[in-house]
DRENLOGU-483564 format. One record per residue (C-alpha): residue in one letter; x, y, z. Coordinates in steps of 0.2 Angstrom, whole numbers, padded with zeros to 4 digits, always signed. Each point is the difference from the previous one (the first is absolute). Layout:
<atoms>
AXYZ...
</atoms>
This chain:
<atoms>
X+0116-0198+0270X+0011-0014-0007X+0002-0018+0009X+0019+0002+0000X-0002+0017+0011X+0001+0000+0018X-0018+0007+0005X-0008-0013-0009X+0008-0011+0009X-0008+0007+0017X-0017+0003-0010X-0001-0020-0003X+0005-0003+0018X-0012+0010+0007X-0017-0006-0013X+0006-0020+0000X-0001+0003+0020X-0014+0007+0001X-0008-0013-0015X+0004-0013+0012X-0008+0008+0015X-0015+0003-0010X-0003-0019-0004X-0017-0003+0000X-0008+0015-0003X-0002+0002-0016X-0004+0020-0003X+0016+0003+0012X+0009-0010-0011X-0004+0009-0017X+0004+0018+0008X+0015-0003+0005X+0006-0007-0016X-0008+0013-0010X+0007+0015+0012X+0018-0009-0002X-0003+0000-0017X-0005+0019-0002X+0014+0007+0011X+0012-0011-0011X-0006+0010-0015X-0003+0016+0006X+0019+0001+0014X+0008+0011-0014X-0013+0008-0009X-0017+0001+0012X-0010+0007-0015X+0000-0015-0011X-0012-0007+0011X-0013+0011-0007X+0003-0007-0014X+0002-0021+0002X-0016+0004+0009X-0010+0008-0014X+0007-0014-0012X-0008-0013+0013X-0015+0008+0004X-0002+0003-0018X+0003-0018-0003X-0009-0008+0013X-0017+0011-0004X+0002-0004-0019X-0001-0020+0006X-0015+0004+0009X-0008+0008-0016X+0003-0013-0012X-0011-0010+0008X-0015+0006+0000X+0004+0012-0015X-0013-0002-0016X+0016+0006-0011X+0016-0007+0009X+0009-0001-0016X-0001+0019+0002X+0001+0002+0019X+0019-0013-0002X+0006+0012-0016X-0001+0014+0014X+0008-0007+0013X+0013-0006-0011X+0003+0017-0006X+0002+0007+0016X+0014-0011+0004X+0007+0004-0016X-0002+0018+0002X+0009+0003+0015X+0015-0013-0005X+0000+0012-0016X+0000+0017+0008X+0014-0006+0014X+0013-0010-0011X-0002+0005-0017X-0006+0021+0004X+0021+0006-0002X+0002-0012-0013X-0014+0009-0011X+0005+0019+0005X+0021-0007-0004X-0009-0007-0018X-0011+0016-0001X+0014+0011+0003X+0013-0009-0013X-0014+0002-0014X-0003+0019+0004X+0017+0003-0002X+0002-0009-0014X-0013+0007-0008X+0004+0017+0008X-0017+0002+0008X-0001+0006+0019X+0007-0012+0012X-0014-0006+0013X+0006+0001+0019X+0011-0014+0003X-0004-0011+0016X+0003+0004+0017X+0019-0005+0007X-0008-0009+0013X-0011-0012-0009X+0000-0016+0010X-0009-0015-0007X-0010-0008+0014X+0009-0017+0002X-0011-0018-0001X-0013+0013-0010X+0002-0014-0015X-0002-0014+0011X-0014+0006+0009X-0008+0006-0015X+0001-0017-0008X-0006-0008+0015X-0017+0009+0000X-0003-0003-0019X+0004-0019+0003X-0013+0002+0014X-0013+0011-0009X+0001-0011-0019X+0001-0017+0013X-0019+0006+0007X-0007+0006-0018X+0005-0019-0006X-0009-0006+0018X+0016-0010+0004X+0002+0009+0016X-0015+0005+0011X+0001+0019+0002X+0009+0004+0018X-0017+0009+0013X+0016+0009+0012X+0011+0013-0006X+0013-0004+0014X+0002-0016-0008X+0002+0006-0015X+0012+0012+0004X+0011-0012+0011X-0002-0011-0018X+0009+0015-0011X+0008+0008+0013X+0011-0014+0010X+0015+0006+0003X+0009-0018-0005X-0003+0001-0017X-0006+0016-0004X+0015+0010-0007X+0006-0012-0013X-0013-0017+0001X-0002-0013-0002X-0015+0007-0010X-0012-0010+0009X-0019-0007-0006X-0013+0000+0012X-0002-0018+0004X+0021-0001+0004X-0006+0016+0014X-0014+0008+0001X-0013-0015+0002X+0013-0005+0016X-0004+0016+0009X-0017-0005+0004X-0007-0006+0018X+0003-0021+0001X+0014+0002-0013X+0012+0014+0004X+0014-0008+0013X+0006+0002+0014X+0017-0007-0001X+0016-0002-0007X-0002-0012-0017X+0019-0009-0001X+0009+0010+0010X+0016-0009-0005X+0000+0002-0018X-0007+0021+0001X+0018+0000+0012X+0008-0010-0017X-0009+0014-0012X+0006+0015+0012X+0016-0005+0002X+0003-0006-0019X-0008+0019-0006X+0011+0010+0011X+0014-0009-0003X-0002+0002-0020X-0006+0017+0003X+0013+0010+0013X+0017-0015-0006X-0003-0001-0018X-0014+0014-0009X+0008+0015+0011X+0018-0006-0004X-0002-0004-0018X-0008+0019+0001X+0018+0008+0007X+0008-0008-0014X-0010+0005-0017X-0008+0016+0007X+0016+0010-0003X-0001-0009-0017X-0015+0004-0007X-0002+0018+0007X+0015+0003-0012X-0005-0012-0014X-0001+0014-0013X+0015+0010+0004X+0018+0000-0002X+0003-0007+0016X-0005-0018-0004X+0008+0002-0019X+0004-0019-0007X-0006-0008+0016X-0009-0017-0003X-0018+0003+0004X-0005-0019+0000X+0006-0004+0017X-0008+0014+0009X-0017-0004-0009X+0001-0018+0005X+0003+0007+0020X-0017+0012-0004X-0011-0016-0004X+0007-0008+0014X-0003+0015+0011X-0018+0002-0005X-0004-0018+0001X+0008-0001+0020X-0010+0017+0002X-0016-0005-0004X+0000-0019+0004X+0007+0006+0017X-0016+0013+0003X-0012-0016-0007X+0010-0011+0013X-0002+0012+0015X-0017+0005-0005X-0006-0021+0003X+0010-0001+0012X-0010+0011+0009X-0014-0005-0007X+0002-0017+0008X+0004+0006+0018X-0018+0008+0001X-0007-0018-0010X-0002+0006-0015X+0008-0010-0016X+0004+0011-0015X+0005-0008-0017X+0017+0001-0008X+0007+0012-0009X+0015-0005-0008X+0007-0016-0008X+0019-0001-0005X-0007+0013-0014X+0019+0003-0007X+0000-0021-0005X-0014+0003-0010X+0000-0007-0019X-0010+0013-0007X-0005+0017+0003X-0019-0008+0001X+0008-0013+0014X+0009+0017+0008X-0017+0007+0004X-0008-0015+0005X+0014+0001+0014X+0003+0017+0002X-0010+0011+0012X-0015-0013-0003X-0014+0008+0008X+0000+0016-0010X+0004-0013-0015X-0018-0010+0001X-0008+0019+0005X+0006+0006-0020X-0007-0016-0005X-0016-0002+0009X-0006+0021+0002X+0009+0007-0016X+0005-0016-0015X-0016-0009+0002X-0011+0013+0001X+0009+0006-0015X-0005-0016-0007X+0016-0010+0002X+0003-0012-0012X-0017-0002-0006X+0001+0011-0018X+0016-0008-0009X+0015+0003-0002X+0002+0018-0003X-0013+0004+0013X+0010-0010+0012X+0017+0009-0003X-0010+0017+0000X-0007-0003+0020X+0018-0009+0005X+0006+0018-0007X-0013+0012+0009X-0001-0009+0018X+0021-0001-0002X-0001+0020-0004X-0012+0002+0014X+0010-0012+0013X+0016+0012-0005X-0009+0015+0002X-0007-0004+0017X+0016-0003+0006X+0005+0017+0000X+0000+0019-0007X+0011+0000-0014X-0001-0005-0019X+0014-0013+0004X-0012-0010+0009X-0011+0000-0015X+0016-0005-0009X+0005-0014+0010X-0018-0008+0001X-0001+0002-0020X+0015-0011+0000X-0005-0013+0011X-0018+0001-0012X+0012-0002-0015X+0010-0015+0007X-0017-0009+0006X-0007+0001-0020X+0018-0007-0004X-0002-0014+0012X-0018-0004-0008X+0006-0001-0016X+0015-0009+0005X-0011-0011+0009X-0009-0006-0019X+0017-0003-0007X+0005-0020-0004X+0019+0004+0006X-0007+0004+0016X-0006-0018+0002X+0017-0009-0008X+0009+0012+0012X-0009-0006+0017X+0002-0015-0002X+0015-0013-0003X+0016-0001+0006X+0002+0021-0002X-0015+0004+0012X+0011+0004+0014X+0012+0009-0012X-0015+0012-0005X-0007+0003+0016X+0015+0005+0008X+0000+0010-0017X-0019+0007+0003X+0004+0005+0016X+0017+0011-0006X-0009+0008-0010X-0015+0004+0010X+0010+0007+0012X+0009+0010-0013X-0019+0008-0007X-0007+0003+0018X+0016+0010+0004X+0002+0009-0016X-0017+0006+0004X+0003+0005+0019X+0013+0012-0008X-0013+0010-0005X-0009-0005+0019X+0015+0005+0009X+0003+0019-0009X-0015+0009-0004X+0010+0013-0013X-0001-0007-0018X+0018+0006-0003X+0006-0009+0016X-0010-0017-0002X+0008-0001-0020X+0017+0006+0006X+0000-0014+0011X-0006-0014-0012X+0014+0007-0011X+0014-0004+0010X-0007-0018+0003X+0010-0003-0017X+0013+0017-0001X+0010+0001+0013X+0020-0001+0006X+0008-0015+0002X+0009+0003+0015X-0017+0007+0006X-0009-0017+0000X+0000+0000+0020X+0003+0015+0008X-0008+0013+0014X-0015-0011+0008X+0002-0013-0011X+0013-0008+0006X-0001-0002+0019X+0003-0019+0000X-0007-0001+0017X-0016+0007-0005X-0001-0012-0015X+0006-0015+0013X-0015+0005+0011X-0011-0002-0013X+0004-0015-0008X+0002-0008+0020X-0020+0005+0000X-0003-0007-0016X+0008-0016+0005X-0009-0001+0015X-0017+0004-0008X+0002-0013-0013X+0004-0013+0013X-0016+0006+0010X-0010-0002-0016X+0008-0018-0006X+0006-0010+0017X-0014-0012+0004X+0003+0004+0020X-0010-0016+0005X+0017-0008-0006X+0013+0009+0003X-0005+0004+0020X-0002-0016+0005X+0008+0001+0015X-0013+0017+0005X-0015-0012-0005X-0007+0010-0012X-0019-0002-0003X-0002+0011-0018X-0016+0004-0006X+0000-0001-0020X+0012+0010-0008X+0019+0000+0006X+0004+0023-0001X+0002+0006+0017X-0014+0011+0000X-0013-0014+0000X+0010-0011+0012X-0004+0008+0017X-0018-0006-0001X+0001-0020-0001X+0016+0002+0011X-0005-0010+0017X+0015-0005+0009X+0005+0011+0014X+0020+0002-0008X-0005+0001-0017X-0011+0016+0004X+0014+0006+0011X+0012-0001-0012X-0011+0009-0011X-0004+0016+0014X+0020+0000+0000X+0000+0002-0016X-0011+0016-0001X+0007+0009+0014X+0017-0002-0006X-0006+0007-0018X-0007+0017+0011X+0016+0001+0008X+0008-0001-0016X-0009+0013-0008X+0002+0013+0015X+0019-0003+0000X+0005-0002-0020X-0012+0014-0004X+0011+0016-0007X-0005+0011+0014X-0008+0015+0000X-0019+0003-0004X-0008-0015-0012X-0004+0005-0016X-0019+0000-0003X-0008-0013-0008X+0002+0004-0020X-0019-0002-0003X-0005+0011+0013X-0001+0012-0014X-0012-0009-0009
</atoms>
């Protein structure tokens, strides 16, 4: 089930109403999440509960062993590799037979049996998997106490908010809030979770599902005569678009949700494509699962601590291992072996005098704008290789970045102006969001702004009656917009639901 179908939308109708009626009986309170949350992973596939279920039971018993083991080193590394194991064995077992089968032919050795045409990889399995290593290394290091209920637990891995695609979650931003005295029992502001919603659906069904109908065609044809001397820079530019309104759409819906049943989720996005670096990029980018490489993979690696060349060795392997987990395919290696490449650029950049003379002076705003450019430029180059998972195809589309038609600049989805309009509007209007200081601007509403001006932290210091009015006009009108500008037809689903 996806939040943009219409079953989900009865399943939330039905487990917020009866959340409510359960208010003040705690145990009430924690079933009814928990059975939402299973039947909003199990409506398409009932099986899979089998196994979030073993995962969480695994999980949850491995916490309680920790404590009281005389080796938990040893009891950790096999719960760790448990969650390994089966995120190996699901995502990466066609991979491996594909790999094992190109050798044996190549070799001319017997070809192993090739995977079954119905392989599905369990969606969220990444996520959930990295939530119960999070939790399982978080009680070896005795920075969370070890969770006594397996209900809890489960409702902690398994709710149905952020359980497909995050935000990967630690157990003091969750888990330690599901507890009696400190669970809630109401909606935590209700007016920005309506401004979350609404701004998620509106960049997912408005501008990700569109900018989908217009490069689909595109890159289903990159490496074949059909798309011969077409400019491939445009359409790559619409796909890190796409996946950025994708994903920020899920994290926005995902606390938005969080927030109508009191819970507050950190971000997950930060205006990543104005980052000046690729390191800036993933400080901005898809955060949570950025401090999890850092904190459960780079430091234990040893981070920074060995040198230099140690250093750019463990940038390198948690990089490789943050491509891999994104999906089956050596691409993703590929493309997570670039962005280690262009993070050991950026530290050796980083020791260079020019960098300093250029930073600062009258050219600083020059270079950043400069930075940025180019940033963007590195982070899609790589998504090319995100984006089309056949070697042949990724390559053939970084070639016609630079060979291409000239009359072929702008052409096929490239060139609907209205599409490019819609999204420079929603650029503009995000910018303003972010810049306006609203305290000055809406005098006349008598806006009382907590710190910070960006629309998303308004709504709680907003006091007076019109103010937050104007502000619930606001997001209802954004949902009414994203039911009646979205293409039509069935919503795409969310692109990291495959992960």
């Amino acid at each position: 089930m996806t939040f943009t179908e219409t079953p989900f939308l009865y399943l939330l109708l039905a487990v917020y109403a009866l959340w409510l009626l359960c208010r003040g009986r705690y145990q009430a309170r924690v079933a009814v999440l928990l059975a939402g949350s299973l039947v909003f992973y199990g409506y398409h596939h009932w099986p899979l509960l089998a196994l979030i279920l073993t995962y969480c039971l695994t999980d949850w018993a491995v916490g309680l062993w920790l404590v009281r083991a005389r080796r938990p080193r040893l009891v950790l590394g096999l719960g760790v590799a448990f969650n390994l194991a089966g995120l190996a064995y699901w995502k990466y077992t066609p991979l491996l037979l594909r790999t094992l089968a190109q050798g044996a032919l190549a070799l001319d050795l017997p070809v192993p049996a090739a995977p079954p045409n119905d392989w599905v990889i369990p969606f969220g399995i990444s996520f959930y998997a990295f939530t119960g290593i999070a939790y399982m290394v978080d009680v070896y290091r005795r920075t969370t106490p070890a969770e006594t209920s397996f209900w809890r637990y489960t409702l902690s891995a398994a709710f149905f908010p952020h359980l497909v695609a995050g935000p990967i979650l630690r157990p003091e931003e969750f888990l330690t809030q599901l507890r009696p005295g400190t669970m809630p029992d109401r909606a935590q502001a209700p007016l920005e979770a309506l401004l979350l919603l609404a701004r998620g659906l509106f960049k997912k069904m408005v501008l990700a599902d569109r900018i989908s109908l217009a490069i689909d065609p595109f890159f289903t044809h990159v490496a074949d005569s059909t798309t011969a001397g077409v400019w491939a820079l445009p359409y790559v530019w619409l796909y890190a678009l796409q996946i950025y309104f994708d994903f920020s759409a899920y994290t926005d819906i995902a606390r938005g949700l969080g927030l109508l049943f009191g819970f507050r989720w950190p971000e997950n996005f930060n205006l990543p494509y104005l980052a000046t670096s690729v390191q800036d990029f993933w400080r901005r980018w898809h955060m949570t699962l950025s401090r999890f490489l850092k904190d459960y993979l780079y430091i234990p690696l040893g981070g920074s601590r060995g040198g230099a060349a140690r250093t750019n060795l463990n940038l390198m392997a948690t990089m490789l291992l943050g491509g891999l987990w994104h999906g089956a395919s050596w691409s993703f290696l590929l493309w997570g072996g670039l962005h280690g490449l262009y993070l050991i650029v950026n530290r050796l950049w980083g020791a260079c005098p020019l960098r300093g003379l250029l930073s600062a002076g009258a050219v600083a705003w020059l270079w950043r704008t400069v930075c940025v450019a180019l940033t963007f430029h590195c982070v899609c180059l790589a998504w090319c290789f995100f984006r089309l998972t056949v070697l042949s195809e990724s390559l053939a589309c970084v070639r016609k970045w630079a060979v291409f038609d000239a009359d072929k600049l702008f052409v096929g989805g490239s060139e609907d102006v209205s599409l490019w309009l819609a999204l420079a509007v929603y650029g503009l209007l995000a910018w303003l969001a972010h810049h306006i200081d609203f305290r000055s601007a809406l005098v006349a509403f008598r806006w009382r702004a907590g710190e910070g001006a960006s629309l998303e932290r308004l709504p709680a210091g907003v006091a007076s009656p019109e103010a937050r009015g104007f502000l619930w006009g606001v997001g209802v009108t954004l949902l009414l917009l994203a039911l009646l500008l979205s293409p039509g037809g069935e919503s795409a689903p969310f692109i990291y639901f495959q992960f």
